[in-house]
N, C-alpha and C positions, 0 to 999 in steps of 0.2 A: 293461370295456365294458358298459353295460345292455344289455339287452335291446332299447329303439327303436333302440341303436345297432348293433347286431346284426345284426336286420333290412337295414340301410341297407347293412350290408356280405354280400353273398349266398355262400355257399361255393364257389370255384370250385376248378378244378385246371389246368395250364399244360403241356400237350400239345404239342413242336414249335412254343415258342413261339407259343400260341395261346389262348387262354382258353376253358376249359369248362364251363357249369356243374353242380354236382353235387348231383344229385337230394336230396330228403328221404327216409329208409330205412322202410320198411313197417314193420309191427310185427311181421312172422316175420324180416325182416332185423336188425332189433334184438334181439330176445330171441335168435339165433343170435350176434349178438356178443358181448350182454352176457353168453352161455352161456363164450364161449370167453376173454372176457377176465376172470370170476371165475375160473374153473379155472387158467390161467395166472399170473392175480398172486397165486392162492394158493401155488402152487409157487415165484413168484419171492419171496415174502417169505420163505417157510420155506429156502431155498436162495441168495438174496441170489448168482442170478449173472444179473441184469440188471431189465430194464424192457419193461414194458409198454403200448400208446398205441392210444385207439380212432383214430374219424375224424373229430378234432374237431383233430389234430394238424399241422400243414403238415408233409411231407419235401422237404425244398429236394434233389431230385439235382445232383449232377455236371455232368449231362450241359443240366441246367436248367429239367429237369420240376420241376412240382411238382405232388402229390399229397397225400390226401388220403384211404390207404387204410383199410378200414373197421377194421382191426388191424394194428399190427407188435410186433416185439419188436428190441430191442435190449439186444445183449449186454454184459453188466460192464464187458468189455476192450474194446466199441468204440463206451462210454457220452463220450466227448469229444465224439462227433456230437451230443450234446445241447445245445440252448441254451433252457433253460428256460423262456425268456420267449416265442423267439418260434417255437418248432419243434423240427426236425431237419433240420442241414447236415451230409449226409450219406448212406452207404448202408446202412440197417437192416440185422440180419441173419433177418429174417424181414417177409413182407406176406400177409397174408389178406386177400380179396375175397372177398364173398358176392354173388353174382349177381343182381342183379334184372331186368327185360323193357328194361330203357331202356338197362343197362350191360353186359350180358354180354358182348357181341359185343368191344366194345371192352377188358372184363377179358378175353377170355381170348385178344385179338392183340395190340394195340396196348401197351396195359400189361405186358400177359406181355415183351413182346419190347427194353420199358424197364426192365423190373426184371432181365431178364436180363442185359442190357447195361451196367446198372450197378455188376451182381456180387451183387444179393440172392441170400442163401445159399440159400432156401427159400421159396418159393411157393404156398399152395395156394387154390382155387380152389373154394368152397364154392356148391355148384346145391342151395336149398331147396325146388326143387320135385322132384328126383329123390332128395334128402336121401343127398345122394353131395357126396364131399370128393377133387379129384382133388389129388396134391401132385407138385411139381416139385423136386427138387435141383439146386442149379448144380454143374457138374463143368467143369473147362477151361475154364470162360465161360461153358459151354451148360448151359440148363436141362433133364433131362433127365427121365421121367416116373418115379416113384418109385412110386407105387401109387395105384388110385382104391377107395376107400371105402364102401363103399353099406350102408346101414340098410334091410333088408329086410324089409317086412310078414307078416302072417299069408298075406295072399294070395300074395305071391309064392312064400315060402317050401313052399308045395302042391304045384308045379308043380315042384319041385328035386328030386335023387337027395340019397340020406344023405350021399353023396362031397361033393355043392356044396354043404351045409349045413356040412361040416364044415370047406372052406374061405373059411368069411365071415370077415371079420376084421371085432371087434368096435369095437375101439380104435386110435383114429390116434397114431403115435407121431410127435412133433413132432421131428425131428430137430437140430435147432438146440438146444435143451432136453435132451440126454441124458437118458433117466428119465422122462422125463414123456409119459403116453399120455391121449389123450383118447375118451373114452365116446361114439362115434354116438349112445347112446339119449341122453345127457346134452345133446347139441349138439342134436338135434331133437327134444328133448322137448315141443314145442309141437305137433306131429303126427303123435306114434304112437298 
């Protein structure tokens, strides 16, 4: 498809049978994906247990959304959801969303509450202005909160006892990925 014809076709996503459309991503929203999907498909090439997909991907659900999240991953074993040409029919086992002022509300109710329903294994829910990554596990169906993440300043870190310093966790461990953790300062290296 060119590019005039690109245009002509604008990105939407298909919410309760409904059409949405989906914003253009800032430039802290991209450099936080393009952060998280080199680290990622450098792991999946060196380990060859799945795929990788920003949000240029359609996810046709189940249930008959379709999206268009700003990352997912899909695993080796449940890469038949793949159809090369024209998407994924299917339920990833991983979606990241990075939050921007127009989408938040609706990442973290409306989509949370379709990706949970559809069974994504894993969730997380990236807020570039607090440069905190909260992450969801599904258990039973239910998405259930696994841990939030936060990259903490010089400023912040002043105001803390040795005890909260020594509990920051530095690195998000992707749990879909066994092994593979990822660097806060790596993901928000654009504003520390």
């Amino acid at each position: 498809m060119a590019i005039n014809e690109r245009l002509m076709y604008p990105s939407y996503e298909i919410i309760g049978g409904e059409k949405f459309m989906a914003p253009a991503a800032s430039p802290t929203h991209g450099s936080i994906i393009g952060r998280l999907y080199s680290i990622i498909l450098n792991y999946l090439e060196t380990t060859d247990k799945g795929y990788v997909f920003t949000d240029n991907t359609d996810i046709h659900f189940p249930d008959g959304s379709l999206f268009k999240p700003d990352l997912c991953i899909v695993t080796e074993k449940n890469s038949a959801i793949i159809d090369w040409l024209r998407g994924i029919n299917g339920v990833p086992d991983m979606v990241v969303e990075v939050l921007s002022k127009s989408t938040q509300k609706k990442d973290r109710t409306i989509k949370k509450d379709i990706y949970e329903a559809n069974g994504v294994r894993e969730y997380w829910i990236v807020d570039p202005y607090m440069k905190a990554i909260s992450v969801y596990i599904l258990r039973d169906g239910k998405f259930f909160p696994d841990d939030d993440y936060i990259l903490f300043d010089a400023n912040d870190l002043e105001f803390m006892t040795d005890e909260e310093k020594l509990a920051i966790k530095h690195e998000v461990p992707v749990a879909t990925l066994d092994g593979l953790k990822v660097p806060l300062k790596f993901i928000f290296k654009w504003g520390y």
